[in-house]
N, C-alpha and C positions, 0 to 999 in steps of 0.2 A: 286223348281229350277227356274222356270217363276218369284216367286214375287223376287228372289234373283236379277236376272237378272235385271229385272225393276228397284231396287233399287241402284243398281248397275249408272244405265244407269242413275238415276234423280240426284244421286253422282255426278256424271261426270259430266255434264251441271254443277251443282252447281257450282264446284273446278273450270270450265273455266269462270263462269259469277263472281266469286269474283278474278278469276285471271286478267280478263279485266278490274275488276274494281279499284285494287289493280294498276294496272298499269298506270290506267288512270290518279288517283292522283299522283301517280309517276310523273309523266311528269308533267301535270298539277299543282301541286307544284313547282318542281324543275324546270320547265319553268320560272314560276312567278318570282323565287326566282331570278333569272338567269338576268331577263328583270329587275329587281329593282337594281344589282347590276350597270347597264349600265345606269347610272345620263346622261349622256351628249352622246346626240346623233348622232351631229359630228364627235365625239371621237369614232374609229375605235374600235368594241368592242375587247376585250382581254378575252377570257375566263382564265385565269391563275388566275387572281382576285378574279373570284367566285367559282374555285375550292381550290386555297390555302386555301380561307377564311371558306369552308366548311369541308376540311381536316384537315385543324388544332384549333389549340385551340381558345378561346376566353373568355373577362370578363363579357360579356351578351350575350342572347338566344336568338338568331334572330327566332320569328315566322313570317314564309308567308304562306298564303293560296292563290287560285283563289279567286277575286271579294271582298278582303278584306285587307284594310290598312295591311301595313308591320310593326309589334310591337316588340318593343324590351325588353327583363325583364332582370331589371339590379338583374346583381349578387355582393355577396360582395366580398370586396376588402378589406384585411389585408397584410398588410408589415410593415416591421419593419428595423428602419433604425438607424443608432446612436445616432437617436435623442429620439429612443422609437418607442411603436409599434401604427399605426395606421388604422383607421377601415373606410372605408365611401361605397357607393355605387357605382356601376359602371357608373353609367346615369351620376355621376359627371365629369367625363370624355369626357361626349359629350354636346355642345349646343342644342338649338330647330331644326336643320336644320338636327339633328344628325351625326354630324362632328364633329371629333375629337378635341379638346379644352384642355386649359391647368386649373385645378383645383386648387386653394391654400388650402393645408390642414392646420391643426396646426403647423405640422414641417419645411413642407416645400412645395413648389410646384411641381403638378406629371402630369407628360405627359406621350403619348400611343407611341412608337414607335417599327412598325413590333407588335403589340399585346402583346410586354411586356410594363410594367410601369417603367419608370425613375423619375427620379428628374431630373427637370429641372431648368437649371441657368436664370440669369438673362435676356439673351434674349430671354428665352424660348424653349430654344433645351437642347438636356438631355446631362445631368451633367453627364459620367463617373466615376469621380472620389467620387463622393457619391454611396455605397454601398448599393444596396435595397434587401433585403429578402421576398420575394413572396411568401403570405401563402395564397395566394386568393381563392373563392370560383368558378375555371373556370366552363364553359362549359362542360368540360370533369369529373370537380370532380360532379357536380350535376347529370350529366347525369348516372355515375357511381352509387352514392347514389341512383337515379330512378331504377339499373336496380337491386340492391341489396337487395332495399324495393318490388320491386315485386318477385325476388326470395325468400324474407324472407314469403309473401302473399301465394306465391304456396305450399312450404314446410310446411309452419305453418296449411296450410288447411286440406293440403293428411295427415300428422300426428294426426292431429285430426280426420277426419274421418276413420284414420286407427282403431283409440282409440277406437273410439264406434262403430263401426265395426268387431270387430273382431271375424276368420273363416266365415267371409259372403264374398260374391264377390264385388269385384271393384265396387264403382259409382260414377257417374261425371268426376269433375276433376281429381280423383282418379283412375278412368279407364284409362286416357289418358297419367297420367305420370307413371304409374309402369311398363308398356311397355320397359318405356324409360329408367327407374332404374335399372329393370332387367336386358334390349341390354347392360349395362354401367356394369355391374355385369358378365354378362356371358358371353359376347363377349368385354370385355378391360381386365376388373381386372383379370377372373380367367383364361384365355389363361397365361397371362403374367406376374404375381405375384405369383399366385397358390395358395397354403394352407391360405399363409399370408396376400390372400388378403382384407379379413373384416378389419385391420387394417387401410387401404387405401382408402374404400372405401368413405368415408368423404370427403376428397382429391379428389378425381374424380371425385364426382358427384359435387363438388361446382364449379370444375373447368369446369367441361364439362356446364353444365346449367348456369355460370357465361355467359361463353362466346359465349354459343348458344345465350340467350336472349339478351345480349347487340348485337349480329351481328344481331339479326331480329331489335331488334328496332333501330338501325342503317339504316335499308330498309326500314321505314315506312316515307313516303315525310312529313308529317306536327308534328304538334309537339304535344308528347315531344319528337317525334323519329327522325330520322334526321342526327345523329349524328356517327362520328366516332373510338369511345374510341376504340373497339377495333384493333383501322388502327392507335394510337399512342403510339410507339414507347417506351415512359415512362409507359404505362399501359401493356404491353406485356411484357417490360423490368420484372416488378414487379414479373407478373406472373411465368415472367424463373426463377428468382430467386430464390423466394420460391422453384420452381421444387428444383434447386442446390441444397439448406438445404436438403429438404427433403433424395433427392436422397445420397448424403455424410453425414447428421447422421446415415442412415439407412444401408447405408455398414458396411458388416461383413467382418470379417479377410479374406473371399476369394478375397472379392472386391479388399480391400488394397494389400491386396499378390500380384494379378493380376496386380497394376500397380505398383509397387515398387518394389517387386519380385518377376517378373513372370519366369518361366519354360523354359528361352531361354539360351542360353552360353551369359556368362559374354559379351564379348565381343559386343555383340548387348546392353547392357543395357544402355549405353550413347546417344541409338536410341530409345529405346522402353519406356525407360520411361520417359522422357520431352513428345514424342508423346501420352502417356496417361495422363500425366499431362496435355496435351492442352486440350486431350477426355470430362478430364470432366466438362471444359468450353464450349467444341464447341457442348454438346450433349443441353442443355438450348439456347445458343446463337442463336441456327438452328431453336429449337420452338419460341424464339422472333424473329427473323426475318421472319417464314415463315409466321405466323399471320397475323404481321403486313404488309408484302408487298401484302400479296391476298388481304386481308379486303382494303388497301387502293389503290391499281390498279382496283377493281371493283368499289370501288366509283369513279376515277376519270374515270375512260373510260366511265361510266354510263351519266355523266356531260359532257363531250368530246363531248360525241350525242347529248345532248340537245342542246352545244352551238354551233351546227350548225345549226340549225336554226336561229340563231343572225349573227351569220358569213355571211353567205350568203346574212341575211334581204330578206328571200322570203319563204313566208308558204308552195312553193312548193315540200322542202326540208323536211317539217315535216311528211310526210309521211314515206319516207326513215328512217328517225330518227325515229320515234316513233316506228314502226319493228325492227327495231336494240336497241332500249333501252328495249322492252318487252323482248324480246329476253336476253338480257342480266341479267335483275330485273330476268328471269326466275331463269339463272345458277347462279346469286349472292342471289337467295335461298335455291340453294342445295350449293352451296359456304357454306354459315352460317353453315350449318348440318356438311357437311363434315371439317371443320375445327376444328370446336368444338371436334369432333371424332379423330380428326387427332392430337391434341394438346393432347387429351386425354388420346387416346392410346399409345402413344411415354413416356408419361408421364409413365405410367404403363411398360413399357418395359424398361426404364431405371429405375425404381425402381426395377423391377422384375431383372435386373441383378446385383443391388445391393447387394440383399437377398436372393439371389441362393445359395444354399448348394449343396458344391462338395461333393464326397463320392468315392473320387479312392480308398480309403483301402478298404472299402467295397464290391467296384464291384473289387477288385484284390482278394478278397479270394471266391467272386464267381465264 
């Protein structure tokens, strides 16, 4: 019970000395990053600049550290326009100074504006009337690819050691995710699916561990974490959707019955059923909105604190803030868990009402 105790207690110190430290880079990144976006020190900073620019998308990977040049890795740039499709790099887009610039491709000439690419006319401002299709390789699609290729890393590993393991007990990496397979098995799926839910189960755990790992490495200040996909709108978008399919192939005739004819007097049916017909838009729409509005309110309130310290221009302010931003990095990492959970489980309970079997004739001759 003593050596439990102890270990216990040498745990603890650990979890607070990598949570300080954790935090430290937190700030200490996202400071850096912060004082880089503020070129001209006259100019009254504006923190909206380096939150937009870290909440939304982009066509290269801004790395900052402390104590270290600010690097850019250009990504590629595909669009296709009626002239044909074309390919080049992002850095084409900016000078030495790293300021936006106007590029001549083969087709035509393409400039940055608000972070999407136009064509621009002859004086150099974007041409509306030329149609551009954006197949680029953003920030958001890499970052995505990063969090997929380490999911694809974890799953390919615990499967493997499940292989040659097997009836032996958990090890390693293998101990720390079946936990989490199992909590996703016995507290999502089988509450709120039931029988049916080994069907699903694929579906939930790629969802749930998609969006846990992109919302951690989202909270890690330096790269290649940083980033917001799951606080973008088009990426949540996707997620709900798929949920939609799923949830309406998978309805059985109770489903449909229930919103097309349900058990009420006629006379309600020109209420009740357009009100189901919205249901099974607004039961997805609620998981892409809630996602995206937590994942991206904790990012910007997180940045809100740093840039008071710029606001003010006096380090006596960072005290204040650096308390209020640990504080926050804390709850935007039980944020990550509990979202992931909360996307998850909702998921499973509107499937699970898709595939509910009624059974009144049965419980009427009981």
């Amino acid at each position: 019970m003593e050596k439990r105790s102890i270990l216990n207690s040498k745990i603890f110190k650990l979890s607070r000395i990598c949570a300080l430290f954790v935090a430290l880079l937190a700030i200490s990144g996202t400071a850096f990053s912060q004082e880089k976006a503020n070129n001209n020190p006259d100019k009254p900073y504006d923190p909206k600049v380096a939150i937009f620019e870290h909440i939304g998308d982009a066509h290269s990977w801004h790395v900052s550290l402390p104590l270290v040049k600010e690097l850019s890795i250009p990504l590629p740039v595909i669009i296709y326009t009626s002239k044909g499709l074309e390919v080049f790099m992002s850095d084409k887009l900016y000078n030495a100074n790293n300021e936006e610039t106007a590029y001549q491709g083969k087709n035509y000439t393409y400039v940055l504006e608000n972070g999407k690419i136009k064509v621009a006319d002859a004086a150099g401002k974007p041409d509306e009337t030329v149609r551009v299709l954006d197949f680029s390789i953003t920030r958001n699609v890499a970052s995505m690819w990063l969090g997929m290729i380490i999911l694809l890393i974890i799953f390919g590993s615990v499967s493997s050691t499940y292989k040659k393991r097997v009836g032996k007990a958990p090890k390693g990496l293998q101990s720390f995710m079946e936990p989490l397979i199992v909590f996703v098995r016995d507290d999502i799926a089988i509450p709120n699916i039931g029988v049916k839910h080994g069907k699903y189960m694929s579906l939930l755990l790629t969802l749930f561990f998609f969006i846990l790992i992109n919302n951690l490495l989202g909270l890690v200040p330096f790269f290649p974490g940083g980033f917001n996909l799951t606080g973008n709108i088009a990426v949540t978008l996707s997620l709900s959707f798929i949920v939609l399919l799923v949830i309406n192939f998978s309805g059985n005739k109770y489903y449909w019955k229930h919103i097309f004819a349900p058990d009420i007097p006629l006379w309600l049916y020109i209420i009740m059923v357009p009100v189901e017909l919205i249901g099974i838009i607004s039961k997805p729409f609620a998981l892409m909105i809630r996602l995206f509005a937590n994942i991206t309110a904790g990012h910007i309130i997180v940045l809100s604190l740093i840039s008071l310290i710029f606001i003010f221009k006096s380090l006596a302010v960072s005290p204040a803030s650096i308390v209020f931003v640990v504080f926050m990095d804390t709850i935007e990492l039980l944020v990550a868990f509990l979202q992931a959970y909360i996307f998850t489980m909702l998921t499973a309970l509107f499937v699970g009402m898709a595939v509910e079997e009624h059974h009144h004739e049965h419980g009427a001759e009981i």
